[in-house]
C-alpha positions in Angstrom: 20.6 -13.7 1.6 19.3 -16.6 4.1 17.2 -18.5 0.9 14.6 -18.5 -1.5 12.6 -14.7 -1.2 8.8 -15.2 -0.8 6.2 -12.6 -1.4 2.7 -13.3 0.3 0.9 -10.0 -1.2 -2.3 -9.5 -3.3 -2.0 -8.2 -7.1 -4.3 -4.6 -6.3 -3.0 -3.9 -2.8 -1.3 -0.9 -2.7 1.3 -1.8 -0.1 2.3 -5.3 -2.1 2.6 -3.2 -5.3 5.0 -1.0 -3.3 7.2 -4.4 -2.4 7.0 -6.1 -5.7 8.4 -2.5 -7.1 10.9 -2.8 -4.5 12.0 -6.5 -5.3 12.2 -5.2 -8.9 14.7 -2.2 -8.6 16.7 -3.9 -6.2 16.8 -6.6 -9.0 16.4 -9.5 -6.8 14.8 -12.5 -7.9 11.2 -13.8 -5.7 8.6 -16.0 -6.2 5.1 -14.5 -5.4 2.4 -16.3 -3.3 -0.8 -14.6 -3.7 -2.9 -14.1 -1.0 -7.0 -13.5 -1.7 -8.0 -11.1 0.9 -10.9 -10.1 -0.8 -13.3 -13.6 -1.9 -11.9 -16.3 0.2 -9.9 -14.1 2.9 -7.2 -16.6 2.7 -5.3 -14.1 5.2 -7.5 -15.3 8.5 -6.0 -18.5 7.3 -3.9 -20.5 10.3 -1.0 -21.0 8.2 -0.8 -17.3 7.1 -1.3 -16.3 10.5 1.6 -18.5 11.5 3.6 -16.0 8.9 1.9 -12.8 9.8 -0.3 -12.8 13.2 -1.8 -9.2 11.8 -3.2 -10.8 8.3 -2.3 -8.1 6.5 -0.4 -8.1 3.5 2.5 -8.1 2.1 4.9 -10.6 3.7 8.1 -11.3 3.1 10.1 -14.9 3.5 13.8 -15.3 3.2 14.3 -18.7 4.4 13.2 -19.0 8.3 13.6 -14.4 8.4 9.8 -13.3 8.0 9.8 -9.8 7.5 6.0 -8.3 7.9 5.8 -4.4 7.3 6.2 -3.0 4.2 8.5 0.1 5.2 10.5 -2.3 7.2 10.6 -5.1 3.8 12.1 -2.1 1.8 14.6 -1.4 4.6 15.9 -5.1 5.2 15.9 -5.4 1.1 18.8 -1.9 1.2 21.3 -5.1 2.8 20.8 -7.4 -0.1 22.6 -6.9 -3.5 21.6 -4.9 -6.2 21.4 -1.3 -7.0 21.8 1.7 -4.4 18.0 3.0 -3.6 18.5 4.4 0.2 18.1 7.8 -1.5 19.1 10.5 1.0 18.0 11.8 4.3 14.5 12.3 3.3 13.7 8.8 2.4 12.3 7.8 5.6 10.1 10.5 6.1 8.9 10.1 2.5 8.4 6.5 3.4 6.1 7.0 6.6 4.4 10.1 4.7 3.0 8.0 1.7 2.0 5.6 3.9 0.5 7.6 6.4 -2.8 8.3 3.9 -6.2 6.5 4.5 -5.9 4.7 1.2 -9.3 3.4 2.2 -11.2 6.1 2.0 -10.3 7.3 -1.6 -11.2 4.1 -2.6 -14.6 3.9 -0.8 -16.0 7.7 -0.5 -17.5 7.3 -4.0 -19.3 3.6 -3.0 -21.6 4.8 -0.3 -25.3 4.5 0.1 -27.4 7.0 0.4 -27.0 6.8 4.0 -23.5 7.0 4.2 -23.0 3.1 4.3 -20.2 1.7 2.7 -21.7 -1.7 1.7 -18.8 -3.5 1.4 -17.1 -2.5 4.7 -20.6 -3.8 6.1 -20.2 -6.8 4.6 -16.7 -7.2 6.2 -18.1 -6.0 9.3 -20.5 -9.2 9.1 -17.4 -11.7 8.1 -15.4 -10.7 11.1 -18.7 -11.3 13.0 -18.7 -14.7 12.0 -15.2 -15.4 11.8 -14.8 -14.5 16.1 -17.5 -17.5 16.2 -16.4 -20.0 14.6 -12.4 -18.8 15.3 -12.0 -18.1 19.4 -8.3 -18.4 18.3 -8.4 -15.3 16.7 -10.7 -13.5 19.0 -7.9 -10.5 19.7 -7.4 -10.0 15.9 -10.7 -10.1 15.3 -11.8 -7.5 18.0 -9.6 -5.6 17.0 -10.7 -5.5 13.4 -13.7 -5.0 14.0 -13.1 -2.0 16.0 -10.9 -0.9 12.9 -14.3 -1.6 10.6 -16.5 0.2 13.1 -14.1 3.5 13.2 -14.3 3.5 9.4 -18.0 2.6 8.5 -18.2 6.0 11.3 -15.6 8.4 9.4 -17.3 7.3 5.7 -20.5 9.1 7.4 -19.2 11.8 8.3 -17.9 14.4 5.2 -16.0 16.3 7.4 -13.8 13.5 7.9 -13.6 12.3 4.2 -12.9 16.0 3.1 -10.0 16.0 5.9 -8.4 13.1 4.2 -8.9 14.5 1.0 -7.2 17.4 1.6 -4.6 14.9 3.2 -3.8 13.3 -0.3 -3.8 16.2 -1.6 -1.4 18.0 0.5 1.0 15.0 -0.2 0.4 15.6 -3.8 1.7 19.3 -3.3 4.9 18.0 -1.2 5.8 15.4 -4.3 5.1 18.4 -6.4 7.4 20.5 -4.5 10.0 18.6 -4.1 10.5 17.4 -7.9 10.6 21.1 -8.5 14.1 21.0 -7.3 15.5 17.7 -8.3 14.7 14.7 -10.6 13.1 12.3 -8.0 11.9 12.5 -3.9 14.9 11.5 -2.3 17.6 13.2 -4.0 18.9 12.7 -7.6 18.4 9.3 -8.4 15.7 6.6 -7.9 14.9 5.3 -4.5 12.5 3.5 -2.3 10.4 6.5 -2.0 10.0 6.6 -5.8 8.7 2.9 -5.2 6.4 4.5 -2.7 5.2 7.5 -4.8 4.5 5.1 -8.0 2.2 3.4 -6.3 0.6 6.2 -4.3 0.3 8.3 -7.6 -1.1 5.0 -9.6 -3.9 4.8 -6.8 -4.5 8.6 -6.8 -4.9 8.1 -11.0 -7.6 5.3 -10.3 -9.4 7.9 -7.9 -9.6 10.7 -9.9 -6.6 12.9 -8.4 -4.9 13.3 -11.3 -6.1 16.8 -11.9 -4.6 17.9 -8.6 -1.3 17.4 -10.1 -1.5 18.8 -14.0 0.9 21.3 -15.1 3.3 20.4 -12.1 6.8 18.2 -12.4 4.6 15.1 -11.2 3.9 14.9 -14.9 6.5 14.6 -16.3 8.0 13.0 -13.2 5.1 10.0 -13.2 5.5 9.4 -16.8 9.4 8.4 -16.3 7.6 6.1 -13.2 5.3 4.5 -16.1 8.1 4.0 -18.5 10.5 2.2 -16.2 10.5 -1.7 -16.4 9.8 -2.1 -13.0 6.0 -0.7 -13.8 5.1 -4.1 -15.6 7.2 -6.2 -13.7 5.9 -5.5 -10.5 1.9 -5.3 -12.1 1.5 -1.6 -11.0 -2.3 -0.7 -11.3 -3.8 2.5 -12.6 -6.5 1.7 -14.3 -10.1 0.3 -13.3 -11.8 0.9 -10.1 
């Protein structure tokens, strides 16, 4: 370990919740820095974008090593002491299949207007309007994002898409099911980083009303042991609220 481990992340993001859970299990000790990407979009901030150039969250400091995507945090964290949780060959894939979801739109099909507006992704449409004015710095970040916003305010109007995404999540919820049919966690007998993947995908699914999808399988009992772990309060999982 090169120093001190930093954790730039916001308390409801789903990706920071899977590197605090990470941190956790591993048992290493961090200080958190939280970031407000929602009110004050202290991300677009110059010294954040010194640590991160995509202003995304989480981010991870140890000493001068800045490590900025969450599969890749997990990885670099398998080198440092503390408990085993590489899990088997299938960890990976489980990894990149959790993450793979459009988080987003669970979280927003159920806030649009009438029209199929989102009015909140408008709003951020309108910030990163003003932020490539006042910011030429950040003109390629912000074009992009606002390319990003334009593709999604697009998909939220079209149920098609939404019901394609759905029936993503939902196929993902069959695959956990699946596999826990066969053994006592995702990646083999014991916990892993995908279990720190799949608490957090299954805690966001509980907020959004997926639940159901998975009653009567081994994901109950299987989130249940998730929830009862230390590592759910000391890493500030959320499944409750909106």
């Amino acid at each position: 370990m090169t120093g001190i481990l930093v954790l730039y992340d916001h308390s409801a993001s789903i990706c920071s919740q899977m590197a605090r859970l990470a941190l956790v299990e591993k048992e290493l000790s961090f200080q958190r820095h939280a970031i407000d990407i929602m009110e004050t979009n202290e991300q677009f901030e110059p010294w954040y974008i010194a640590l991160n150039p995509l202003a995304v969250v989480p981010t991870l400091k140890m000493g001068d090593e800045v490590v900025t995507d969450t599969i890749t945090i997990v990885n670099r964290l398998q080198s440092m002491p503390g408990p085993d949780l590489s899990g088997d060959d299938t960890t990976q894939d489980w990894l990149r299949a959790i993450m793979a979801l459009h988080y987003g739109v669970l979280l927003y099909r159920n806030r649009l207007d009438p029209d199929g507006t989102a009015p909140q992704i408008m709003a951020r449409g309108k910030f990163l309007q003003r932020l490539k004015k006042t910011r030429p710095d950040l003109e390629q970040l912000t074009n992009a994002r606002l390319a990003g916003n334009q593709r999604f305010q697009k998909l939220l109007k079209d149920p098609v898409e939404i019901e394609k995404h759905m029936s993503a999540a939902r196929g993902l919820i069959q695959q956990i099911a699946d596999a826990l049919a066969k053994q006592a966690y995702l990646a083999g007998s014991s916990y892993s980083f995908a279990d720190c993947f799949a608490t957090a995908a299954l805690a966001r699914f509980t907020i959004h009303g997926l639940a159901d999808d998975w009653r009567g399988t081994a994901i109950d009992d299987y989130y249940a042991r998730l929830k009862s772990r230390p590592s759910f309060t000391a890493a500030e999982v959320i499944d409750t609220g909106t």
